[in-house]
C-alpha positions as semicolon CSV with decimal commas, in nm:
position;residue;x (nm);y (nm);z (nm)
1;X;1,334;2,395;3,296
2;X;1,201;2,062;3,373
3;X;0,837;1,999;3,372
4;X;0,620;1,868;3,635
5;X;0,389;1,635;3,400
6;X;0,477;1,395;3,138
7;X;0,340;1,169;2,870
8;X;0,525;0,861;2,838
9;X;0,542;0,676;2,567
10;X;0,596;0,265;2,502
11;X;0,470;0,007;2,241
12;X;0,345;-0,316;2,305
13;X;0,357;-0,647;2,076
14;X;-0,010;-0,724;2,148
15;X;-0,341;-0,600;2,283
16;X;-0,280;-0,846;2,560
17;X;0,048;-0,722;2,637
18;X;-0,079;-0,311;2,618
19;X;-0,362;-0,424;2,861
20;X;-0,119;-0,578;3,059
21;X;0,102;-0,321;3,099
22;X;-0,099;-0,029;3,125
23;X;-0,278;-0,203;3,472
24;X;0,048;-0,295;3,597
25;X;0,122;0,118;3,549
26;X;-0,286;0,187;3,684
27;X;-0,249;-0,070;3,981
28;X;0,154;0,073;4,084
29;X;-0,063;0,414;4,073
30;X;0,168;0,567;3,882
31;X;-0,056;0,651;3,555
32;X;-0,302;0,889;3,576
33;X;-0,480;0,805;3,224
34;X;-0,306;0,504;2,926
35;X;-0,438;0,534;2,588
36;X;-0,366;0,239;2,326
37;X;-0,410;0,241;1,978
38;X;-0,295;0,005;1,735
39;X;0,008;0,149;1,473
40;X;0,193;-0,004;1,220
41;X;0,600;0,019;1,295
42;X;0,862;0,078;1,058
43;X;1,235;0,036;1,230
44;X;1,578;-0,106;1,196
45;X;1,699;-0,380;1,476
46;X;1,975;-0,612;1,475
47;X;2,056;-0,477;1,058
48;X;1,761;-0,596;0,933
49;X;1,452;-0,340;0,833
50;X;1,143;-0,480;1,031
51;X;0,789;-0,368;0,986
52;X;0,520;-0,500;1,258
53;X;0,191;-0,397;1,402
54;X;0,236;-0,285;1,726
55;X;0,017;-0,095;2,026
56;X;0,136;0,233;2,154
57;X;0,073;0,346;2,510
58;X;0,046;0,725;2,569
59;X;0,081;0,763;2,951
60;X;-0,023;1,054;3,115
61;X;0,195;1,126;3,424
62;X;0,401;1,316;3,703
63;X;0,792;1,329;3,584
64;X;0,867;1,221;3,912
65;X;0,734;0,899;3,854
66;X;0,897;0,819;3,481
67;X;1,134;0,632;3,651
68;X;0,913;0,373;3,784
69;X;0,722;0,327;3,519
70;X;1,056;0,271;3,304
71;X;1,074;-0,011;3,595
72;X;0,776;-0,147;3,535
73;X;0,707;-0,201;3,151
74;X;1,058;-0,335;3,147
75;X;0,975;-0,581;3,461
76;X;0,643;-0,682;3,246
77;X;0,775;-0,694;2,842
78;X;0,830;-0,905;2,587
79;X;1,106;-0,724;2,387
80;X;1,456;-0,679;2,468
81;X;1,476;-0,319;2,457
82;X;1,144;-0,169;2,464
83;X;1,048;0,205;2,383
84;X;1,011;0,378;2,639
85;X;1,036;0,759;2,601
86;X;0,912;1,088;2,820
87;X;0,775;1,426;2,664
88;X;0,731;1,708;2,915
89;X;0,369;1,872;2,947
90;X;0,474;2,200;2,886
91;X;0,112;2,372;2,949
92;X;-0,209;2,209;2,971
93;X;-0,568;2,312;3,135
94;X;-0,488;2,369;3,476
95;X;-0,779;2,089;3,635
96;X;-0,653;1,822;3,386
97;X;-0,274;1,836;3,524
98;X;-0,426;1,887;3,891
99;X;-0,632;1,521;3,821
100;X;-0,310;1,383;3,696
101;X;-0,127;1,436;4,052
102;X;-0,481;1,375;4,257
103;X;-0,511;0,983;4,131
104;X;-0,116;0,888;4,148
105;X;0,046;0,826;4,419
């Protein structure tokens, strides 16, 4: 059973690139709520083991929209093959998923 809201999740290289990002997602109207924090990455690309600081993006959304916000951070980043994954909201106070679909599109 699919699920009506969604956090997305992507990381950023930079601050600058997370702030840029999460207005593109704002301004689109497609984000109800981005929070950034800084984490430290651990992962394997291209055979070598890389370790970098990074910003993650939780994105509060509507599934429908995952799509074009897939569009959107891959229109506006710097890596080749960003993250960019959904988790369905499988419950959550009623008024807070109600917000999420009043200030999207």
């Amino acid at each position: 059973m699919s699920s009506q809201y969604s956090i997305a999740i992507a990381t950023a290289s930079s601050k600058e690139e997370a702030e840029k990002l999460a207005r593109a997602l704002l301004d689109q109207g497609i984000a109800a709520c981005i929070q950034v924090n800084q984490i430290k990455s651990y992962y394997r690309w291209q055979g070598k083991v890389n370790v970098n600081d990074e910003q993650i993006l939780l994105i509060k959304c509507k599934h429908s929209d995952f799509a074009d916000i897939q569009k959107c951070i891959k229109e506006n980043h710097s890596y080749e093959v960003p993250e960019i994954i959904e988790i369905p909201i499988t419950a959550g106070l009623p008024e807070y998923l109600s917000w999420i679909s009043e200030v999207t599109r």
